[in-house]
C-alpha angles and dihedrals in degrees: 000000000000089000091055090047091056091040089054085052096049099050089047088049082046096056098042083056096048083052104046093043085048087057090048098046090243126140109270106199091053103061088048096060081047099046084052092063099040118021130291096225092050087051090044106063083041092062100047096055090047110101120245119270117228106264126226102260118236110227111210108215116238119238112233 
């Protein structure tokens, strides 16, 4: 039951770090497998105090 408990811990940390690197236009997938050798709660504070990258613009197409 205690395993459960930590895996339950570790998804939500996962998913609090997905979201955070997604604001800052930072790649998601790599902060979770780093969260996962370290520890989530460490990366994640490293993460919010991190500035935000410049993100890619989306251009809307004019209608003609």
């Amino acid at each position: 039951m205690e395993i459960f408990i930590i895996l339950l811990v570790y998804a939500v940390f996962g998913f609090a770090l997905y979201k955070v690197a997604k604001a800052k236009n930072r790649e998601p997938i790599g902060w979770i497998l780093v969260s996962i050798i370290i520890s989530p709660i460490l990366i994640l504070l490293i993460l919010a105090l991190m500035p935000t990258l410049p993100g890619k613009r989306k251009r809307k197409k004019s209608k003609r």
